[in-house]
ZAKOLPA-678400 format. One record per residue: x, y, z of N, C-alpha, C, CB in turn. Coordinates in steps of 0.2 Angstrom, whole numbers, plus 5000, padded with zeros to 4 digits. Glycine has a CB too. Layout:
<atoms>
XYZXYZXYZXYZ;...
</atoms>
This chain:
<atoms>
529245605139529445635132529645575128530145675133;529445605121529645555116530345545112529145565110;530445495108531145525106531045565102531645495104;531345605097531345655094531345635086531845705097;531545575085531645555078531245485078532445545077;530945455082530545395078530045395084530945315076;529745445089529345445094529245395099528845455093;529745345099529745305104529845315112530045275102;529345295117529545315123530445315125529045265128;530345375129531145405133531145365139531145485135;531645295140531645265148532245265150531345195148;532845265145533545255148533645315151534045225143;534045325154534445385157535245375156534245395164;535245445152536145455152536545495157536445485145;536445555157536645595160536345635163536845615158;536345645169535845725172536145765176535245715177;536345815175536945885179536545925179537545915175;535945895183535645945186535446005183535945955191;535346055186535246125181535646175181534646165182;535646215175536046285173535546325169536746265169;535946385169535446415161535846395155535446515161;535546415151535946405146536546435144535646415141;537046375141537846415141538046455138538246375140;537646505133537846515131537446605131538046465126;537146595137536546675138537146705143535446675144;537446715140538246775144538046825147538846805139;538146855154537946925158538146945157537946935162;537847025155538047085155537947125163537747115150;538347155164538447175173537647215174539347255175;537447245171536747275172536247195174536447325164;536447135172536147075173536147025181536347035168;536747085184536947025190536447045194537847015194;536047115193535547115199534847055195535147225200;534847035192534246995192534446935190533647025188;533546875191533746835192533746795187533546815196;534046735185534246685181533946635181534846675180;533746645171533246545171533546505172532846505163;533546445175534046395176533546325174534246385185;533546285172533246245167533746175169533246285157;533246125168533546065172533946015165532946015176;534545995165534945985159534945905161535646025159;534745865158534645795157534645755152534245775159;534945705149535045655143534845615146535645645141;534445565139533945525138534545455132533245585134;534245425132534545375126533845335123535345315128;533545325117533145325115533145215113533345385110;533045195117533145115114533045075107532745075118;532845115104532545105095533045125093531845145091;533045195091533645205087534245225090533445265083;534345225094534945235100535145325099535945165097;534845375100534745435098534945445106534045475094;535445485109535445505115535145585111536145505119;534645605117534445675116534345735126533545675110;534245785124534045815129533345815132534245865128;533145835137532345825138532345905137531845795147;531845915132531846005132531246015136531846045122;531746095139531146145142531146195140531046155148;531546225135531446295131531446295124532046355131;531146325121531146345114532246335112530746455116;531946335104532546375102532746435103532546375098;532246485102532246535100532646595106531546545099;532346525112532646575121533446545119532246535132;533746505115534446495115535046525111534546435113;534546525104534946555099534746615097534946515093;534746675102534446745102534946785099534246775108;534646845097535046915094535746915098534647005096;536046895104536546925110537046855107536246925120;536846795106537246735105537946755102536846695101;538346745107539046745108539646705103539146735114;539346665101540146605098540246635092540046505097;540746655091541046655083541446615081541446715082;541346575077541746535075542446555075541546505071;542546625071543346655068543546645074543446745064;543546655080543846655085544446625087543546645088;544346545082544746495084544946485076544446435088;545846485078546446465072546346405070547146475075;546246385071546246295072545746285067545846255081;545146325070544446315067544446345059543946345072;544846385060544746425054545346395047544946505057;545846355050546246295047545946245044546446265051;545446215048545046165047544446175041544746175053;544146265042543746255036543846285031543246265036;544546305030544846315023545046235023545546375023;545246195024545546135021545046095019546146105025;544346105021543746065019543646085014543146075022;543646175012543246205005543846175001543046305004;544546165002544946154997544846054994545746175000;544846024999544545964998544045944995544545945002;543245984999542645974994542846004988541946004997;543046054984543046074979543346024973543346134980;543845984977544445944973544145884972545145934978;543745864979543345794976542845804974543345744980;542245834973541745854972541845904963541445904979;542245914961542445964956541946044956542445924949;541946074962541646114963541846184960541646094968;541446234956541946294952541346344950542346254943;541346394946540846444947540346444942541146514946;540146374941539446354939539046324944539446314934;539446314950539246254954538946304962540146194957;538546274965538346324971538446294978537646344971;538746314983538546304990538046344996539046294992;537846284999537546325004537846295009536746335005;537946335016537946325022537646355027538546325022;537246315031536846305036537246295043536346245035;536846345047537346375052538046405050537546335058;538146465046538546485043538946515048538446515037;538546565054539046585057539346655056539546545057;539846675058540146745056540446735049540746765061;540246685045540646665038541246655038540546715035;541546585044542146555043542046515040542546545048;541946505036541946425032541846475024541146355034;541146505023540946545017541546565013540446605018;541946625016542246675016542846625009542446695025;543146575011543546545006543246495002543946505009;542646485002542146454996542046534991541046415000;541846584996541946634988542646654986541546714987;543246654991543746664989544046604983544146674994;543546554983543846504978543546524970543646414982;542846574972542646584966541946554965543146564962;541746504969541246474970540746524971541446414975;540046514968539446544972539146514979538846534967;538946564984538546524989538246574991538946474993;538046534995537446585002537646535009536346565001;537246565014537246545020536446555022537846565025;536346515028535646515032535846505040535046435030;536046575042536246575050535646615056537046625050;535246605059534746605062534846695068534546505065;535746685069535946735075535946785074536446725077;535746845075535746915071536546915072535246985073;536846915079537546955078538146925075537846955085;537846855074538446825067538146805063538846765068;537646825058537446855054537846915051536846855056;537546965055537947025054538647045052537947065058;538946995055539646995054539846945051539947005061;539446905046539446885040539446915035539146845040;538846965035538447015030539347045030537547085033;539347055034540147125034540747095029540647135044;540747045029541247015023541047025018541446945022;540447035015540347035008539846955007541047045004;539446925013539246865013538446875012539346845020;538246845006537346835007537246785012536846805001;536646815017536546765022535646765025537046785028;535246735025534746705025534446715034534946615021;534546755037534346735043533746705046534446785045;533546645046533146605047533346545050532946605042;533146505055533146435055533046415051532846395058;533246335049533446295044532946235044534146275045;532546205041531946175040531846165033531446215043;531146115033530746105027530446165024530246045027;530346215027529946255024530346315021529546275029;531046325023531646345023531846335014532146305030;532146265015532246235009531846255004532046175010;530946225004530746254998530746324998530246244997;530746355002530646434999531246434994530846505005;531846434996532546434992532446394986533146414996;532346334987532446264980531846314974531846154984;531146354978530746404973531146454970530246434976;531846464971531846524970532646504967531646574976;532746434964533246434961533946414964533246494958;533846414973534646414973534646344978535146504978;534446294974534746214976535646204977534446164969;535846184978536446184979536846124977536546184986;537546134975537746064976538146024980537946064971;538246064983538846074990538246104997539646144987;537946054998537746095009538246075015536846055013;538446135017538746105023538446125030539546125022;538446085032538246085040538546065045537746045041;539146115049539546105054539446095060540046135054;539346055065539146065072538446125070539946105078;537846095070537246115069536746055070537246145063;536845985068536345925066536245925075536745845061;536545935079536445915090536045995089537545915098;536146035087535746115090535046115088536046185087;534746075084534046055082533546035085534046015078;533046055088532446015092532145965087531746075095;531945995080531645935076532045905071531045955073;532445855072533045835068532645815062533645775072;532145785061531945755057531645825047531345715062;531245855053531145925048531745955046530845995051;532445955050532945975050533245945042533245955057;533445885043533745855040533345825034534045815043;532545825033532445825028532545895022531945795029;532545955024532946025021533245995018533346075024;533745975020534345955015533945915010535045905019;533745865008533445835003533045885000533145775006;532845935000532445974996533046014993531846015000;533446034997534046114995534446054991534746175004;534546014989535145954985535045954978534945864987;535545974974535445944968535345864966535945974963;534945874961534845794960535545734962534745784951;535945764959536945744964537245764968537545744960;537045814973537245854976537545794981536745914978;537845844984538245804991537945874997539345804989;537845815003537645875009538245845014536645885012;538645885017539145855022538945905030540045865019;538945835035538845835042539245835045538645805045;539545885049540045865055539745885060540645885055;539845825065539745845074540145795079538945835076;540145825084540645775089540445705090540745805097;540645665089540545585089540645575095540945535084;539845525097539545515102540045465106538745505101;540545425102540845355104541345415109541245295098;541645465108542145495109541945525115542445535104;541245575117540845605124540745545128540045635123;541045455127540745415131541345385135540445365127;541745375130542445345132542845385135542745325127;542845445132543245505132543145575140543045545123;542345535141542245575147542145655146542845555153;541745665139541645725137540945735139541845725130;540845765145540045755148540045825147539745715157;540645865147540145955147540245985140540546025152;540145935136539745935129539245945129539745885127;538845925136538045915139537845995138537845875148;537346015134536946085136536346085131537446155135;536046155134535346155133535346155126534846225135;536046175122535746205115535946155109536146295114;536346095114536346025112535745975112536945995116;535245965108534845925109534845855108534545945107;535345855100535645785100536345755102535545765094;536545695103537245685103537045635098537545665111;537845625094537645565088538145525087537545595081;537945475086538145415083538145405074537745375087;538445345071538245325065537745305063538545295063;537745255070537245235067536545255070537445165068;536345305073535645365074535645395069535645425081;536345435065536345455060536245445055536745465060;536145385052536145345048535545335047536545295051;535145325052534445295053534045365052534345245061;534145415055533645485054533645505047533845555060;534445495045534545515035534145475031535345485032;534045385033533745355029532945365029534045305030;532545375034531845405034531745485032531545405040;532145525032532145595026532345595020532345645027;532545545016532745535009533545545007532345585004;533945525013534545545012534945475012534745595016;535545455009535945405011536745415013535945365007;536745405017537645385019537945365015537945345025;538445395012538945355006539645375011538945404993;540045405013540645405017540445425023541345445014;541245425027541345445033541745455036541145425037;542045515038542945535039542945555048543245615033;543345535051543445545056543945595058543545505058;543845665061544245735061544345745068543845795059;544845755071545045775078544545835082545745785078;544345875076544045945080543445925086543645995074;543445965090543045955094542945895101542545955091;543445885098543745815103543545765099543445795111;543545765093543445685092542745695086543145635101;542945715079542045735076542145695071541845815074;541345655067541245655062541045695056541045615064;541145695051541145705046540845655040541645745045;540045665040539645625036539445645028539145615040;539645615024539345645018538745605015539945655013;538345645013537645605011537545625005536945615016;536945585001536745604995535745594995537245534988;535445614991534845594990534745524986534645644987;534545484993534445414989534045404984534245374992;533745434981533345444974533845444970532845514972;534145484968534545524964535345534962534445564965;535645514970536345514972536745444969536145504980;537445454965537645424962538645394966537645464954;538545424970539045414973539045334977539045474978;539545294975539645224978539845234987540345194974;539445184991539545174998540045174999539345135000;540545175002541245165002541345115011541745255000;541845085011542045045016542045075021542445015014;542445145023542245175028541545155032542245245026;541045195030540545195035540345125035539945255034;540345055034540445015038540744975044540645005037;541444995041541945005046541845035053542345025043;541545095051541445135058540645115062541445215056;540145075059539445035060539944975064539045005051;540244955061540544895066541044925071541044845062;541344965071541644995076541145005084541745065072;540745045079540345045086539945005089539945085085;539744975087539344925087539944865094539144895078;540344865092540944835094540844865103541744865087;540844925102541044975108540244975111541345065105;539844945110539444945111538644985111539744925114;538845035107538245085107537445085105538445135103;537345025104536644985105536444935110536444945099;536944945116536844915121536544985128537544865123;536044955131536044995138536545025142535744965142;537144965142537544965147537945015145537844915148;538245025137538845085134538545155139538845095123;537845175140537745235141537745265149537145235137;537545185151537145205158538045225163536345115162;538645205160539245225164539545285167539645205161;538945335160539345405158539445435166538845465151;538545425169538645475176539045455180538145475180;539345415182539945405187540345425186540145365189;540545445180541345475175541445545178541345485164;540745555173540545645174540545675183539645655172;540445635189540345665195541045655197539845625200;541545595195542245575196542645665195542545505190;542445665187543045735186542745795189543245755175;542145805192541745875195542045865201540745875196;542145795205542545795213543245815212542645715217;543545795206544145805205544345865203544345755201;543945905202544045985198544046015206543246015190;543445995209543446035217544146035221542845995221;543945965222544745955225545245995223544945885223;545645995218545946035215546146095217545646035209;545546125215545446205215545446205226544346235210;545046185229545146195236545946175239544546145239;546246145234546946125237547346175234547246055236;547346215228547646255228547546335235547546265219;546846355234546746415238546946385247545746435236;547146345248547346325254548046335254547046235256;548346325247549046325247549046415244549646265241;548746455242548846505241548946525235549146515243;548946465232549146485222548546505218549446405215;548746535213548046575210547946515204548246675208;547346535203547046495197546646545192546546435200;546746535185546146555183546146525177546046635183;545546545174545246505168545246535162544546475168;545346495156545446515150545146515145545746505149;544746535140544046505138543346495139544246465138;543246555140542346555140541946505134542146635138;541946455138541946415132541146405134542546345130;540646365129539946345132540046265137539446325125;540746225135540746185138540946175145541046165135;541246245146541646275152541146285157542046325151;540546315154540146315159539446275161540046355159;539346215156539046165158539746125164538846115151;540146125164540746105171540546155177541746125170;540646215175540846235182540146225186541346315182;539346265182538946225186538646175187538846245187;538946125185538846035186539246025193539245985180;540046055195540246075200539946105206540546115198;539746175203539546245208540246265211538946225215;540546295205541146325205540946385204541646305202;541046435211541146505209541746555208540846535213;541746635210542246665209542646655214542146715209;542446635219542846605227543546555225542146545233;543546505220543946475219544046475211543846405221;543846515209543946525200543546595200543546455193;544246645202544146715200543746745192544846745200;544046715188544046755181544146695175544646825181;543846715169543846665165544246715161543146635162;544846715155544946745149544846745143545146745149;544546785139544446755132544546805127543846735130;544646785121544946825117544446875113545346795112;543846835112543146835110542946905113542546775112;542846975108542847025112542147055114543247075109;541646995112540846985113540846955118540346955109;541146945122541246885128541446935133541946825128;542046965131542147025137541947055143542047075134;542047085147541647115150540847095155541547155145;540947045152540046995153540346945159539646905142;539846915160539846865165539646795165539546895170;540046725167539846665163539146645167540446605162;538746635165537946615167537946565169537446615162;537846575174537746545183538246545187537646485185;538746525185539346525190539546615191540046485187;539346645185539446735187540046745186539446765194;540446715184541346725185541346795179541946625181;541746825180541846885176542446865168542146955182;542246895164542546865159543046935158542146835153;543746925157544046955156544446955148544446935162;544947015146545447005143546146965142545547045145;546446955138547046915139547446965143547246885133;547547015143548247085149547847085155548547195145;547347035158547247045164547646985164546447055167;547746905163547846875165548746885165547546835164;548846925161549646925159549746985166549946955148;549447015166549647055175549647015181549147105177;549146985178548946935187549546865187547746875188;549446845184550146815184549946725186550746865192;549346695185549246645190549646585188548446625190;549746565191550146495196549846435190549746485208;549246435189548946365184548146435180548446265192;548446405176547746425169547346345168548346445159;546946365170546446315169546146315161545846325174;546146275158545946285149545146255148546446215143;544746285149543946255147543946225142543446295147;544146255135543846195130544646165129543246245120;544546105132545046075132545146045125544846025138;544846045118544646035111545246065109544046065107;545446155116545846175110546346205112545546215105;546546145117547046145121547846165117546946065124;547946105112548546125108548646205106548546085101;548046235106548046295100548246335109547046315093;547846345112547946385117548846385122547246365123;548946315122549646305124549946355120550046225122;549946325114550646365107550246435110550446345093;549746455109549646565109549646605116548546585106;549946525122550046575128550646535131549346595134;551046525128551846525131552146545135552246535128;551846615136552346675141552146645146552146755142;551746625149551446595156551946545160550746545156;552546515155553246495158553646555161553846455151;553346595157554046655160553946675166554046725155;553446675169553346675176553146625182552946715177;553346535177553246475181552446475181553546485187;552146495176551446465177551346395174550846525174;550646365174550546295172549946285170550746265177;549946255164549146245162548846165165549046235152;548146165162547746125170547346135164547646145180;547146055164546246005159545945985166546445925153;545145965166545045925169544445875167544845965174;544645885158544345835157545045785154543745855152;544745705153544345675153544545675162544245605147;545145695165545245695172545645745173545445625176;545745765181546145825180546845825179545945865184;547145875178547845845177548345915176547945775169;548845925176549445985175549645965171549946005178;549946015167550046005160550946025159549546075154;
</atoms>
């Protein structure tokens, strides 16, 4: 395979956890009689542009289908987050009801929803029918389509260039990052601003965030890959803010370098030398990750076989996509992890894909009573402590097993 952004041969190796299906094709019980794609999950790191990516063997289209499960509203945190963006872009950008946004991967319309409550015109371009739909249900225009050059100009023909694009955890879900991100340079007003956020790749290295790894992630990113795919589709990096979400994410703002009047600012520098510092154009920063990653998989086993020897119950919290790039990197089944719980009421009922674990309700686990709650998306650890407190009231105890494992 090539790389995906400048076709240079693929030789390094980052990560390989073997195979799963994809994390995020959730069973429905009519599904446990048959059998499951399992597709071999492997990272690459690109020696040119330092791009870690996946080796693909499906389509998008098998990832991001009519059933696709994540709602963003789901999470308080999240939904915190992108109201205090629309309030900030609005403030610094002077954004008002002459002005338009679009947002790409819009989602169930947690981000939209307070851009028109601000008064602001926008749209979204969300590819998922089920959170699509339940965007349309707010009162959301939404575009259901992948996001692309060809995307772009339909829209840029039809008047709705933007001045505001936002692209949240979407720039990794892309097979062709390049088509990808030249969109944006077409949907831009001549001064528009288009802002990126995604989990920063320094943080999956250091931070031992390997079940980040899945099919429907194609890129992992850096500044400086970032940097370098923007500048060959007509875009430039002028800032770069650093956000805790997701363990650890950037938020890039770009402009059209034709046109774009916004000064470079000392940030993204700073963070060019940062990294650079940490080594992320060396072989060596990358080739460590596997031994980390097999460290916290023995350590999550261990764990779990020493509780069911002592008899305590365990279960898990968070059907999360990351939760189950772990458990089958592991091959943890229902035998030592009964039940996942989640609040997500499209999660329900289903079953997490491969491991099978049945996903429950939050009043199943408030009956069962377990001994340790295990937290899959360990991102949102704070928010799940504060919303399940009661689990003292019967001496229960929360349990991460990233970046190692540990009681909480």
């Amino acid at each position: 395979m090539k790389c995906r952004h400048c076709q240079q041969p693929l030789t390094t190796g980052f990560l390989d956890l073997g195979s799963a299906p994809p994390s995020n094709a959730y069973l429905r019980p009519e599904a446990l009689q048959q059998a499951e794609i399992w597709l071999p999950l492997k990272l690459m790191v690109c020696q040119h542009c330092w791009l870690v990516q996946t080796l693909d063997f499906t389509g998008r289209e098998n990832l991001f289908d009519a059933d696709y499960a994540y709602f963003s509203s789901c999470s308080s945190s999240w939904l915190t987050h992108a109201r205090r963006f629309v309030q900030d872009m609005q403030t610094r950008f002077h954004l008002n009801s002459g002005s338009r946004v679009l947002e790409v991967a819009a989602n169930d319309g947690y981000l939209l929803q307070y851009v028109q409550q601000a008064g602001i015109p926008c749209y979204g371009v969300e590819p998922t029918a089920s959170t699509a739909a339940a965007a349309r249900d707010i009162g959301l225009t939404i575009h259901e389509e992948f996001f692309g050059q060809t995307l772009a100009q339909t829209l840029a023909g039809q008047g709705l260039t933007a001045d505001l694009t936002v692209a949240n955890n979407v720039l990794a879900h892309v097979p062709d990052i390049n088509d990808f991100v030249s969109g944006f340079r077409t949907i831009l007003k001549p001064h528009g601003v288009a802002s990126f956020e995604f989990p920063h790749l320094l943080n999956m290295v250091q931070q031992n965030q390997f079940d980040t790894a899945y099919h429907e992630h194609y890129s992992y990113l850096s500044l400086h890959a970032v940097r370098h795919i923007f500048a060959g589709q007509g875009l430039q990096v002028f800032d770069v803010e650093e956000w805790p979400t997701h363990g650890g994410s950037l938020r890039v703002l770009a402009q059209r370098s034709d046109t774009g009047n916004h000064p470079v600012t000392e940030a993204v520098a700073r963070m060019l030398i940062r990294e650079q510092d940490a080594g992320v154009t060396t072989t060596a920063f990358y080739i460590r990750a596997q031994a980390a990653a097999e460290q916290a998989k023995f350590a999550l086993l261990e764990f779990l076989l020493q509780c069911r020897r002592e008899g305590r119950k365990v279960a898990a919290y968070g059907a999360a996509a990351k939760g189950n790039t772990f458990l089958n990197f592991a091959g943890i089944r229902p035998d030592l992890l009964p039940y996942v719980v989640d609040i997500n009421p499209h999660k329900q009922g289903k079953y997490m894909p491969g491991s099978r674990i049945p996903i429950v309700s939050l009043a199943h686990l408030i009956r069962e009573q377990p001994d340790v709650v295990l937290i899959l998306p360990w991102n949102l650890e704070a928010e799940i402590r504060h919303d399940l407190q009661e689990i003292s009231s019967w001496g229960g105890r929360f349990g991460v097993a990233i970046p190692e494992m540990r009681l909480l």
